[in-house]
Biopython code that builds the backbone (N, CA, C, O; Angstrom):
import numpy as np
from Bio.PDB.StructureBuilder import StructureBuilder

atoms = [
    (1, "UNK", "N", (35.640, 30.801, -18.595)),
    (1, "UNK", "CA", (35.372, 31.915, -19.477)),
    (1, "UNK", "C", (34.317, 31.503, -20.499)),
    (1, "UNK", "O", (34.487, 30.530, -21.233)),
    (2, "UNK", "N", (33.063, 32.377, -20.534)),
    (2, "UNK", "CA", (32.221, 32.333, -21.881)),
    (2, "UNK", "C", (32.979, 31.973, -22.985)),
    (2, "UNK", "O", (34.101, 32.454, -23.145)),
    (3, "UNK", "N", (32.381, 30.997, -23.945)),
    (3, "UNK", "CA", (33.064, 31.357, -25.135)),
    (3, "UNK", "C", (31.530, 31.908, -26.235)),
    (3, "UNK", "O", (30.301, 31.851, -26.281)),
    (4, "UNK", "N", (33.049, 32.560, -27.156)),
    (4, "UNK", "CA", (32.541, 33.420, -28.144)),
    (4, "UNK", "C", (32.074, 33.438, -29.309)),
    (4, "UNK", "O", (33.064, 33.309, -30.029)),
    (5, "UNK", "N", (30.920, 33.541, -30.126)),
    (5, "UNK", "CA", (30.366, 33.233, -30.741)),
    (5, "UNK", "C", (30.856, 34.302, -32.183)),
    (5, "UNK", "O", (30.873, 35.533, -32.153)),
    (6, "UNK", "N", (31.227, 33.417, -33.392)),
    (6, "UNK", "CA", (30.749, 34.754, -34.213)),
    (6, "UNK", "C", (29.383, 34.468, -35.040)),
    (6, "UNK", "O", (28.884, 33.384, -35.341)),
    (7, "UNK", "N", (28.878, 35.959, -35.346)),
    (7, "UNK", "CA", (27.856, 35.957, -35.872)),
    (7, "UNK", "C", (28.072, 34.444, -37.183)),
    (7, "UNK", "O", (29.137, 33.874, -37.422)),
    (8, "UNK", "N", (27.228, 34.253, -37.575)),
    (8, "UNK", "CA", (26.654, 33.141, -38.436)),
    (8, "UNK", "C", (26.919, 33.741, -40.012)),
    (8, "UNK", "O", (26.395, 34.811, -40.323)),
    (9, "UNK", "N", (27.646, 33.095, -40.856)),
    (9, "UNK", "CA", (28.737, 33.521, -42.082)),
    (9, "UNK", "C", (27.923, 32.509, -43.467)),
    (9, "UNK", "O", (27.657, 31.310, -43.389)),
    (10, "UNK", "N", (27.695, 33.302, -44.510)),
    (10, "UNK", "CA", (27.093, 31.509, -45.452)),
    (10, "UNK", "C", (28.362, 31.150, -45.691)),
    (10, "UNK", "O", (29.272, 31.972, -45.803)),
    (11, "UNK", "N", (28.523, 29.781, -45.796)),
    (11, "UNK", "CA", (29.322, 28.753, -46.149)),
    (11, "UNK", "C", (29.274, 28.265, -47.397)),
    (11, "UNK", "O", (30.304, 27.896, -47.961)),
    (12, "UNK", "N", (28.038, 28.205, -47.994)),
    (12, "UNK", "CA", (27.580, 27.654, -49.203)),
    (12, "UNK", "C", (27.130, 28.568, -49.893)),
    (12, "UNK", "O", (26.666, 29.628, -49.471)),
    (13, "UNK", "N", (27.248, 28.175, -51.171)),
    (13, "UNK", "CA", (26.947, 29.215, -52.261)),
    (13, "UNK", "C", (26.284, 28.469, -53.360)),
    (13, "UNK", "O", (26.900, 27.653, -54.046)),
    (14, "UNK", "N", (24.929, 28.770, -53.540)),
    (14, "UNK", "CA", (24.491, 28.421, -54.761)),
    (14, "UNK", "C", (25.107, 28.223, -56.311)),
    (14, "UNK", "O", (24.850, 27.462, -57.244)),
    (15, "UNK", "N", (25.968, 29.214, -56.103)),
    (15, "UNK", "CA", (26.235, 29.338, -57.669)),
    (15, "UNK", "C", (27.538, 28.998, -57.978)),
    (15, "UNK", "O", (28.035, 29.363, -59.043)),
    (16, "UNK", "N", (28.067, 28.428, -57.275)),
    (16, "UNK", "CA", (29.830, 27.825, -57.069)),
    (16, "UNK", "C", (30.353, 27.217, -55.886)),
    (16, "UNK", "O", (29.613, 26.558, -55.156)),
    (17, "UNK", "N", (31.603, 27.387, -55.627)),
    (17, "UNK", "CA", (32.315, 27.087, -54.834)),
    (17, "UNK", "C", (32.979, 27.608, -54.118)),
    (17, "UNK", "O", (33.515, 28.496, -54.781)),
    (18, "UNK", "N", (33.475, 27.671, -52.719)),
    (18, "UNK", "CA", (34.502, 28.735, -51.989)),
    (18, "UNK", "C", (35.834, 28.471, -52.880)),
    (18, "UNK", "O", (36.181, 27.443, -53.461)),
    (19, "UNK", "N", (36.443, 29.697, -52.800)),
    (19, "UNK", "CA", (37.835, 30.095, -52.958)),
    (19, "UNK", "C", (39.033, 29.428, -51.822)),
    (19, "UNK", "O", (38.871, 29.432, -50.602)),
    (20, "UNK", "N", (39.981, 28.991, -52.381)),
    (20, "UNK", "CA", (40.588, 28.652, -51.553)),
    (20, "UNK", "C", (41.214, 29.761, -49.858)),
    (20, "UNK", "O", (41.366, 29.555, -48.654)),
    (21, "UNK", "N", (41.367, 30.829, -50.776)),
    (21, "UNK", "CA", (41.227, 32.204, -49.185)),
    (21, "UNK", "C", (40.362, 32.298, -48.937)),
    (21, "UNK", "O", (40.269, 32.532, -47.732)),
    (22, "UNK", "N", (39.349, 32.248, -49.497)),
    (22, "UNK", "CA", (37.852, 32.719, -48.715)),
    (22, "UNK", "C", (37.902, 31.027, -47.827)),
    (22, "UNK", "O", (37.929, 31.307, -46.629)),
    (23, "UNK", "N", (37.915, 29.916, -47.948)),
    (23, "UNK", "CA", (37.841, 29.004, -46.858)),
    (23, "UNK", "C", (39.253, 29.080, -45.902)),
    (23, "UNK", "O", (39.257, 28.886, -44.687)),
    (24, "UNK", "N", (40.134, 29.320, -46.512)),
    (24, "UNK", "CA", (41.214, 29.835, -45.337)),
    (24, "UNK", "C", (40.445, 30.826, -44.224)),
    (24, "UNK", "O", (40.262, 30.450, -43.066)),
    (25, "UNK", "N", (40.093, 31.911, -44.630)),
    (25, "UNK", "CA", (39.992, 33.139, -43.878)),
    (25, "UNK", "C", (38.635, 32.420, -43.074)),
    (25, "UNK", "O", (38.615, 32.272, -41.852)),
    (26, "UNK", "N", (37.856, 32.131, -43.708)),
    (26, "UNK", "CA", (36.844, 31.431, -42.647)),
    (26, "UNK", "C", (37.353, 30.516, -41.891)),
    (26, "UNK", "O", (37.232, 30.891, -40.725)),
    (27, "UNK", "N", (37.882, 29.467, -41.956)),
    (27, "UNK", "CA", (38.532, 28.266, -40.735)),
    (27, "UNK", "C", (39.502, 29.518, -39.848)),
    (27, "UNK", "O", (39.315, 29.358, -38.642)),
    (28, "UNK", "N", (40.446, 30.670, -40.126)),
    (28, "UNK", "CA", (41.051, 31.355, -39.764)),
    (28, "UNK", "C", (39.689, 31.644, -38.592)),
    (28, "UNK", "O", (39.755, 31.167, -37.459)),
    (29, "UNK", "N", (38.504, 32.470, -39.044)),
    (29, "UNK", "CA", (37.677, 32.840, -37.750)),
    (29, "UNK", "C", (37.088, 32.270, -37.328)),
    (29, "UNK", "O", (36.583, 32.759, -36.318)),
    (30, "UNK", "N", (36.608, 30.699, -37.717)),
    (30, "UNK", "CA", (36.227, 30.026, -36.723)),
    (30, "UNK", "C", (37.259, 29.246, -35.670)),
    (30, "UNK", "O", (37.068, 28.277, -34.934)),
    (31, "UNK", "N", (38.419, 30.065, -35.907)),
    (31, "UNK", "CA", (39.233, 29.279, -34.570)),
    (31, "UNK", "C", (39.681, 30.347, -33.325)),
    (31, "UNK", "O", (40.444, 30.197, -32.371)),
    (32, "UNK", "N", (38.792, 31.574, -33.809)),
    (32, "UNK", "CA", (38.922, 32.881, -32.237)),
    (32, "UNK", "C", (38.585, 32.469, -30.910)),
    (32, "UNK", "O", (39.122, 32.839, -29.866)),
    (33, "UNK", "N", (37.439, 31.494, -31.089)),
    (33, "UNK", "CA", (36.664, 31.031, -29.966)),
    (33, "UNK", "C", (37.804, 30.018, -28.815)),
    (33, "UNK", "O", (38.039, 30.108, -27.610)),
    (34, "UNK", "N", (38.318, 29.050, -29.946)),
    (34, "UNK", "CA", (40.093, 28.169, -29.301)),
    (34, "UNK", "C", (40.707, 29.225, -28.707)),
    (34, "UNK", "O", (40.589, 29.373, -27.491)),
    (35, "UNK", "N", (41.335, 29.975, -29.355)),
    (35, "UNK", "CA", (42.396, 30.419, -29.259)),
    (35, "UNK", "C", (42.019, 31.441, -27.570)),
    (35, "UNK", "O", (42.816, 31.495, -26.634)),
    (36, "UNK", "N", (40.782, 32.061, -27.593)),
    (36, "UNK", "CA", (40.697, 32.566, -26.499)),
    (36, "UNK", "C", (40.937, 31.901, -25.107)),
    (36, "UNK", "O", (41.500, 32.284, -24.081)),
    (37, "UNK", "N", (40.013, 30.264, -25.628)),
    (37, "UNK", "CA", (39.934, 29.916, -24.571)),
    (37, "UNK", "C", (41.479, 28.965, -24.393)),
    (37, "UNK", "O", (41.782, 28.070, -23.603)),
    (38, "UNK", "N", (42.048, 29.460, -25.228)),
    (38, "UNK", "CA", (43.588, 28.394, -24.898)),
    (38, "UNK", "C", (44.196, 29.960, -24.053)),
    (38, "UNK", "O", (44.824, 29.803, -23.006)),
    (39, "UNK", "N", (44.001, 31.168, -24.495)),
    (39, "UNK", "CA", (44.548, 31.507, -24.005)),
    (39, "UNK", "C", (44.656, 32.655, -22.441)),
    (39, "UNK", "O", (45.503, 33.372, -21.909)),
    (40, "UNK", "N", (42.808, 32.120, -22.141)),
    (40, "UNK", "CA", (42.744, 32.151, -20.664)),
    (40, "UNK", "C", (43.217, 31.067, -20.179)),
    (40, "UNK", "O", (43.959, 31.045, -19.197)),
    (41, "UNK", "N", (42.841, 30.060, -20.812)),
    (41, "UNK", "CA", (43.614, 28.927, -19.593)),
    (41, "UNK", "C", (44.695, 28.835, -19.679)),
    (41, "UNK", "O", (44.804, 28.193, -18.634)),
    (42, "UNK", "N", (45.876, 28.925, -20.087)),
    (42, "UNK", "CA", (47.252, 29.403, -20.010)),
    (42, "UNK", "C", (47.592, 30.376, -19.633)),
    (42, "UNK", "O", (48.799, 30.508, -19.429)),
    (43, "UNK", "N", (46.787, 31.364, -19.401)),
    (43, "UNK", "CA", (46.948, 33.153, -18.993)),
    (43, "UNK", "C", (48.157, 33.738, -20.171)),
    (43, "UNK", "O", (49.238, 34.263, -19.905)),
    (44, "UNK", "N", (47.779, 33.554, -21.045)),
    (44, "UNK", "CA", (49.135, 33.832, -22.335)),
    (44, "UNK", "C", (48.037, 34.611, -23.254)),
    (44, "UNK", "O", (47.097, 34.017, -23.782)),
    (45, "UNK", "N", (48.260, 35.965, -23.379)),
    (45, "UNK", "CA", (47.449, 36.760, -23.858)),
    (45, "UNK", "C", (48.088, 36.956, -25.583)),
    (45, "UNK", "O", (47.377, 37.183, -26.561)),
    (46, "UNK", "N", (49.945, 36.756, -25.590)),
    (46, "UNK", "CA", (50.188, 36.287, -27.024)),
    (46, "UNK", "C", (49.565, 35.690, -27.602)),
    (46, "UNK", "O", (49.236, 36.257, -28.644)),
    (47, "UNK", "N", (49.087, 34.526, -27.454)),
    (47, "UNK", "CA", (48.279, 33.645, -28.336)),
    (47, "UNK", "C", (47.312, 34.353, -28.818)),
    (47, "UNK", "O", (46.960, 33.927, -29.918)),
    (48, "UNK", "N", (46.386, 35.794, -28.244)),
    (48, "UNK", "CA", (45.600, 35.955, -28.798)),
    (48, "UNK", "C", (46.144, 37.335, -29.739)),
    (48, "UNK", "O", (45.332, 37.918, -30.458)),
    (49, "UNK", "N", (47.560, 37.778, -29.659)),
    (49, "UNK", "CA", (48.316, 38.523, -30.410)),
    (49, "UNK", "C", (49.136, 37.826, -31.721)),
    (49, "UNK", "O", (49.356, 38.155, -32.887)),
    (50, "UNK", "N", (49.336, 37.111, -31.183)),
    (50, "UNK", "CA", (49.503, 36.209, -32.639)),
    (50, "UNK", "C", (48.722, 35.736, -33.603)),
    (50, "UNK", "O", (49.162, 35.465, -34.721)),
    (51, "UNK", "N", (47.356, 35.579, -33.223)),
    (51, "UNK", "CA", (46.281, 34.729, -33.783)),
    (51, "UNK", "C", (46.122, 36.049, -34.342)),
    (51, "UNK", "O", (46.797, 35.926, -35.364)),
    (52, "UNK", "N", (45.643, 37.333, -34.356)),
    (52, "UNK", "CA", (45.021, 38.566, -34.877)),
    (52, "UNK", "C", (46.342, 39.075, -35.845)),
    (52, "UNK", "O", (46.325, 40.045, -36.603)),
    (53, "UNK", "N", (46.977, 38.562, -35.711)),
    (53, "UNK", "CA", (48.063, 39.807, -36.383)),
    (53, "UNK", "C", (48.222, 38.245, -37.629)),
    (53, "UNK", "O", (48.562, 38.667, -38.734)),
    (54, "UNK", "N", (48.056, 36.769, -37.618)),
    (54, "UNK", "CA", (47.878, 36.259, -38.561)),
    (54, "UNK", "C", (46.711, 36.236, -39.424)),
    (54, "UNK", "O", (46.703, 36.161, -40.653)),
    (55, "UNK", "N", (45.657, 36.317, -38.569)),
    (55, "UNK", "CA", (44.097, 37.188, -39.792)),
    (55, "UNK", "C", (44.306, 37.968, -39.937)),
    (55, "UNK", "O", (44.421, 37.913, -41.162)),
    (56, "UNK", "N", (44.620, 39.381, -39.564)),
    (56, "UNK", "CA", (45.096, 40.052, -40.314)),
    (56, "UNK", "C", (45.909, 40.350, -41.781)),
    (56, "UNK", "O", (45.595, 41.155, -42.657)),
    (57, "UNK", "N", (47.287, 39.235, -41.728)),
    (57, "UNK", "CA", (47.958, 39.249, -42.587)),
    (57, "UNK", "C", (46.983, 38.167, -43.568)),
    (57, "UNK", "O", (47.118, 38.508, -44.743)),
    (58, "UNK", "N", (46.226, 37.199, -43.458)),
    (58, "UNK", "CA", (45.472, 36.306, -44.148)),
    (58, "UNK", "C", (44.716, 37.428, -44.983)),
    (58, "UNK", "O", (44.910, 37.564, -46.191)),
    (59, "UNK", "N", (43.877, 38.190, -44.285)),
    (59, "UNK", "CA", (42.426, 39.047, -44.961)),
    (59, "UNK", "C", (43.236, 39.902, -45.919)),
    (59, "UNK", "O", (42.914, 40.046, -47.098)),
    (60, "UNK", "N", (44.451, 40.542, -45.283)),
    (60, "UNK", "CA", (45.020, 41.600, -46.501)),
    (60, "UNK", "C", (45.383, 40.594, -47.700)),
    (60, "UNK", "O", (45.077, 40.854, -48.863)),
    (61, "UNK", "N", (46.124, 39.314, -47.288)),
    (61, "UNK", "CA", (46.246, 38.402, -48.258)),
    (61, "UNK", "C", (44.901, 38.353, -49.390)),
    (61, "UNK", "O", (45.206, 38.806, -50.493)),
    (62, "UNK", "N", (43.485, 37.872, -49.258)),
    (62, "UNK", "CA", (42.313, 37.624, -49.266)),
    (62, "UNK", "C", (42.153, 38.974, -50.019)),
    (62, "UNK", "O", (41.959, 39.029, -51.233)),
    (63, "UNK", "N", (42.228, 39.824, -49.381)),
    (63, "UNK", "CA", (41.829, 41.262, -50.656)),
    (63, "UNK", "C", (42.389, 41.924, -51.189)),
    (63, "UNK", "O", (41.932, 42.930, -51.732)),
    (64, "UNK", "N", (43.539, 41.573, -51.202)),
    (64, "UNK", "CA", (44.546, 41.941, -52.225)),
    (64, "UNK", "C", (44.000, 41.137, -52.918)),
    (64, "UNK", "O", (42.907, 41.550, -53.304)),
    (65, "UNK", "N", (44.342, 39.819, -53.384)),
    (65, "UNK", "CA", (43.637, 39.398, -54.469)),
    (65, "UNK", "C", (42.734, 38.826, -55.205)),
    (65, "UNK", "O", (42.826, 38.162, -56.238)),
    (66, "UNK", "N", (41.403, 39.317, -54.248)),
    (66, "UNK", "CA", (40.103, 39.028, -54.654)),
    (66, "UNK", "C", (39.083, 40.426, -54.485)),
    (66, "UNK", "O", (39.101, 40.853, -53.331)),
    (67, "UNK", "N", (38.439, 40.998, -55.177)),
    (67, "UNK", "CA", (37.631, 42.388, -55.311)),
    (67, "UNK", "C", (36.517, 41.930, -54.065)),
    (67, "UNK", "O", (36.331, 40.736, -53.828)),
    (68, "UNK", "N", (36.097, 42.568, -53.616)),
    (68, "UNK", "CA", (35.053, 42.317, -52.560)),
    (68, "UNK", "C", (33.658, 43.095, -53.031)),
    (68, "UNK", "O", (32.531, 42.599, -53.020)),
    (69, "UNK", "N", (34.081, 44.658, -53.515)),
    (69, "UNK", "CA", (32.734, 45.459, -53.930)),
    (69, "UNK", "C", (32.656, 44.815, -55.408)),
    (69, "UNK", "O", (31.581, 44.996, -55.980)),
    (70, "UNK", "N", (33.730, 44.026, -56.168)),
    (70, "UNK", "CA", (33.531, 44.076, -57.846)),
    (70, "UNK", "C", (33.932, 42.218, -58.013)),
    (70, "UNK", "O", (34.865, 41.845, -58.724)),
    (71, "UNK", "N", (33.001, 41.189, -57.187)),
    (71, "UNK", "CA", (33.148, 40.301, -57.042)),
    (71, "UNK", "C", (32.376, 39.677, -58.279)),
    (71, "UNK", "O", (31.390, 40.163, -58.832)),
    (72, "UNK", "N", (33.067, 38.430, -58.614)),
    (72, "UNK", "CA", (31.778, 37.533, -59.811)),
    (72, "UNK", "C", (30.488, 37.447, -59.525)),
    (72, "UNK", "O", (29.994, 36.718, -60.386)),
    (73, "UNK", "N", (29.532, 37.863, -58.644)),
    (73, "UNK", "CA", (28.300, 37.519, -58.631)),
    (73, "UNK", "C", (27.884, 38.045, -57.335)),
    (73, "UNK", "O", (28.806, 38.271, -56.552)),
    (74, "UNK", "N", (27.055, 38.215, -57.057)),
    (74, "UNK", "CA", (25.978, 39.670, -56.095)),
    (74, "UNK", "C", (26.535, 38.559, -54.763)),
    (74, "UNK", "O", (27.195, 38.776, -53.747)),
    (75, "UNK", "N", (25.929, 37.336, -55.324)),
    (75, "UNK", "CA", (26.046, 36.332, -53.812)),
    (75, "UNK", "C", (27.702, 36.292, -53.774)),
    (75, "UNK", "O", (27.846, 36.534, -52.576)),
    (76, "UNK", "N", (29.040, 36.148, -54.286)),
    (76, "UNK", "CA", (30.111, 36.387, -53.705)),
    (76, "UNK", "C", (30.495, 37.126, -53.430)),
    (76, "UNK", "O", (31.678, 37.021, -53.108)),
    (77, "UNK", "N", (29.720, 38.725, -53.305)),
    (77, "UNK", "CA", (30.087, 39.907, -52.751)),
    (77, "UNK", "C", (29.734, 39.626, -51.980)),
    (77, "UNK", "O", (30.526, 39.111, -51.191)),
    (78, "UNK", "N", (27.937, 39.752, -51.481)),
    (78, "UNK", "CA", (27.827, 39.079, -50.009)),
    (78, "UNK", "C", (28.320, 38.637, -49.438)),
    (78, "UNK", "O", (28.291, 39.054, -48.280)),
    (79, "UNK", "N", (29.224, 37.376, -49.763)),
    (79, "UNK", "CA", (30.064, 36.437, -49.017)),
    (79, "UNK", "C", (31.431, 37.439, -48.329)),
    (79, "UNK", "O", (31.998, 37.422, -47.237)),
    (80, "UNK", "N", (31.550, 38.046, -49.236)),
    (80, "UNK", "CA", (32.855, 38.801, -49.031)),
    (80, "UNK", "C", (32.513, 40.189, -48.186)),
    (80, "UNK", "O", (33.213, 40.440, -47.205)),
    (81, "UNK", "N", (31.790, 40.798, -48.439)),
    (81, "UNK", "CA", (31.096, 41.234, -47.303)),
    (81, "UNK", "C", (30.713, 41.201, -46.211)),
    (81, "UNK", "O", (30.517, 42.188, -45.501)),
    (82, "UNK", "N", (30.490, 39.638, -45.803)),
    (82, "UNK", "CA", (30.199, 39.549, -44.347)),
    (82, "UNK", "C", (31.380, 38.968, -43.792)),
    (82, "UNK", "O", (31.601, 38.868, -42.585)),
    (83, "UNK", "N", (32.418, 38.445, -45.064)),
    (83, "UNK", "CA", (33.710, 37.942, -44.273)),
    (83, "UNK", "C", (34.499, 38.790, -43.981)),
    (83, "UNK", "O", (35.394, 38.554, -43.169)),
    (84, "UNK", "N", (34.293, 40.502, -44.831)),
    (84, "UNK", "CA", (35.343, 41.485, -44.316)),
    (84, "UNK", "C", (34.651, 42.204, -42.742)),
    (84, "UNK", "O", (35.403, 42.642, -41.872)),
    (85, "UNK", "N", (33.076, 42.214, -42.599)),
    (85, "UNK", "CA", (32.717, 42.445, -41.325)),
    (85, "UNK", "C", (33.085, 41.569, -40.494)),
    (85, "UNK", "O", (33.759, 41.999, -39.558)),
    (86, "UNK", "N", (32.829, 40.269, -40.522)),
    (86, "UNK", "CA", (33.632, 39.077, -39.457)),
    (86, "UNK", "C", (34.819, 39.440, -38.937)),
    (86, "UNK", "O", (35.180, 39.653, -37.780)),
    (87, "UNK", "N", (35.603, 39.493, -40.422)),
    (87, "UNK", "CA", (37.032, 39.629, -39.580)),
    (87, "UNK", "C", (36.964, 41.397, -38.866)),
    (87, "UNK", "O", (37.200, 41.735, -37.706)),
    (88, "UNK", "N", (36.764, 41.827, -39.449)),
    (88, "UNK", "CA", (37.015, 43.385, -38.493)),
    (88, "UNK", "C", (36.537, 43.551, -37.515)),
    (88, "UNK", "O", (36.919, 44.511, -36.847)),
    (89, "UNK", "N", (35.357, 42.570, -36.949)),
    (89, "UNK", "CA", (34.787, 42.212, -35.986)),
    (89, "UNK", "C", (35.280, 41.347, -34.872)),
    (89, "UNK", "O", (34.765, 41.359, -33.754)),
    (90, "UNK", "N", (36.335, 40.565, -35.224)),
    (90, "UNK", "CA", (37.141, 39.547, -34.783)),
    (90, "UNK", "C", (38.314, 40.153, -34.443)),
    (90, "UNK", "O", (38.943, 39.733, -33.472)),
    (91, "UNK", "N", (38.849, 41.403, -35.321)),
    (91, "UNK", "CA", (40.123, 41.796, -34.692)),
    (91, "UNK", "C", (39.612, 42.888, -33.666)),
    (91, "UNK", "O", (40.123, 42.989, -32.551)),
    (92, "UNK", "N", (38.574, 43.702, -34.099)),
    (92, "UNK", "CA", (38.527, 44.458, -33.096)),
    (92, "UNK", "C", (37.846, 44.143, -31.459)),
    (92, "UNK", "O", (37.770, 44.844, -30.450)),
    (93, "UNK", "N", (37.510, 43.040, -31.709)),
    (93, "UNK", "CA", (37.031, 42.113, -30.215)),
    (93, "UNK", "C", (38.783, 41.709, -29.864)),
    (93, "UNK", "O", (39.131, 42.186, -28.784)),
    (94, "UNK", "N", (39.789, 41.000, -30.529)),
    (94, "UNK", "CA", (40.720, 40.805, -29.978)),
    (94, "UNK", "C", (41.631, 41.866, -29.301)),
    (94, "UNK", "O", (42.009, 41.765, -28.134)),
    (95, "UNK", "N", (41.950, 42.892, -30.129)),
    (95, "UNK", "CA", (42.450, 43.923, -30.240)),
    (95, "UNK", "C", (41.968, 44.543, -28.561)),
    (95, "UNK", "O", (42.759, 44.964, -27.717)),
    (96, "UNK", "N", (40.444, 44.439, -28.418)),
    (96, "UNK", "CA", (39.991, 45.292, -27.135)),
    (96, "UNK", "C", (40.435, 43.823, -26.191)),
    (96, "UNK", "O", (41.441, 43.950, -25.494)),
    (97, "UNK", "N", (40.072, 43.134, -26.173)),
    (97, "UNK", "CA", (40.701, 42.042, -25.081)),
    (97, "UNK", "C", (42.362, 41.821, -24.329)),
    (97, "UNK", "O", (42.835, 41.278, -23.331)),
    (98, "UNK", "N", (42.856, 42.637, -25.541)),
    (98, "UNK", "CA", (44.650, 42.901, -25.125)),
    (98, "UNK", "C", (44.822, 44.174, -24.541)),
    (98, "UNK", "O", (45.814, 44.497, -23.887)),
    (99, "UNK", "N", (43.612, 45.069, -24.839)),
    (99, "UNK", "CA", (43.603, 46.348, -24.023)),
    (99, "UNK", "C", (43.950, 47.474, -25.298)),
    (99, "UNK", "O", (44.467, 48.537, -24.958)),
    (100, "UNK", "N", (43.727, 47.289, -26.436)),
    (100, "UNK", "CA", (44.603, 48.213, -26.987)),
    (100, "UNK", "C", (42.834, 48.973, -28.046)),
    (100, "UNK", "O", (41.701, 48.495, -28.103)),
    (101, "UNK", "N", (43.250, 49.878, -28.497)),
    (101, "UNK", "CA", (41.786, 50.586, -29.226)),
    (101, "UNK", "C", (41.987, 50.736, -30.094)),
    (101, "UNK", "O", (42.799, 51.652, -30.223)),
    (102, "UNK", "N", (41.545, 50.118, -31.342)),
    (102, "UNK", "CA", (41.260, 50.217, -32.676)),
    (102, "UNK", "C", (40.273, 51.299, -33.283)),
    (102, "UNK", "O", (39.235, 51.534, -32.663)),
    (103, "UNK", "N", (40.590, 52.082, -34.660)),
    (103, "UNK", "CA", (40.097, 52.800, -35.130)),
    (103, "UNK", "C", (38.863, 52.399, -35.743)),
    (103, "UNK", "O", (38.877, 51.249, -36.180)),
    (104, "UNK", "N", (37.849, 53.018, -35.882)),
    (104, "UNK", "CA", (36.981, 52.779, -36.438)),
    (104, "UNK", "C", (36.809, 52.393, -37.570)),
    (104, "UNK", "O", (36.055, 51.456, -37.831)),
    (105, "UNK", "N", (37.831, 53.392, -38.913)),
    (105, "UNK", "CA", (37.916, 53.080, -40.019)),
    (105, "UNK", "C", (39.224, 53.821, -40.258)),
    (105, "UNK", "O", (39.576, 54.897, -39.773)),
    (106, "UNK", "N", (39.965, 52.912, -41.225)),
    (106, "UNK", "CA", (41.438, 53.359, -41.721)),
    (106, "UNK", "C", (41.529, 54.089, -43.493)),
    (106, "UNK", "O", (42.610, 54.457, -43.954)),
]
sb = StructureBuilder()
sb.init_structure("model")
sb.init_model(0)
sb.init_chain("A")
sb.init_seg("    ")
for serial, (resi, resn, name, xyz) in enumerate(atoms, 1):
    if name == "N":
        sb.init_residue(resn, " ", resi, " ")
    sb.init_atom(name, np.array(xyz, "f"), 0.0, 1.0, " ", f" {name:<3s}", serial, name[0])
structure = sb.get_structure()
């Protein structure tokens, strides 16, 4: 099986430091690419139901208590911005891989 790429996320920030959720939630999506391929080669499609329904609960974690549009500084909105597209991007690639169809917007 291909593996899967996600788009390219900044890591670094000029003007500080990551947040301890904001580096959770990132190591959280850079491990979609594992988890897929653990879970073609096992043919265990849970693994990739478990893995989404724990980013999930991580990101609501993550913005519940951090502002994303009313962040400390233009560049940690950005950040937070492309980490709330990542992940919605990440569940809804998983989400279609289990067969099931996600809404566009909730």
């Amino acid at each position: 099986m291909a593996s899967y790429q996600l788009p390219v996320a900044s890591h670094q920030l000029s003007s500080g430091k990551l947040l301890d959720l904001e580096k959770q939630v990132i190591t959280q999506l850079e491990q979609f690419p594992v988890v897929i391929d653990e879970a073609a080669n096992e043919h265990d499609p849970s693994k990739v139901a478990i893995y989404v329904f724990n980013l999930a609960k991580m990101y609501n974690t993550f913005y519940t208590e951090h502002s994303v549009t009313n962040a400390e500084t233009e560049e940690k909105k950005i950040l937070r911005l492309q980490l709330s597209q990542l992940t919605a991007h990440t569940i809804k690639t998983a989400m279609h891989l289990l067969g099931i169809q996600v809404p566009e917007r909730m």
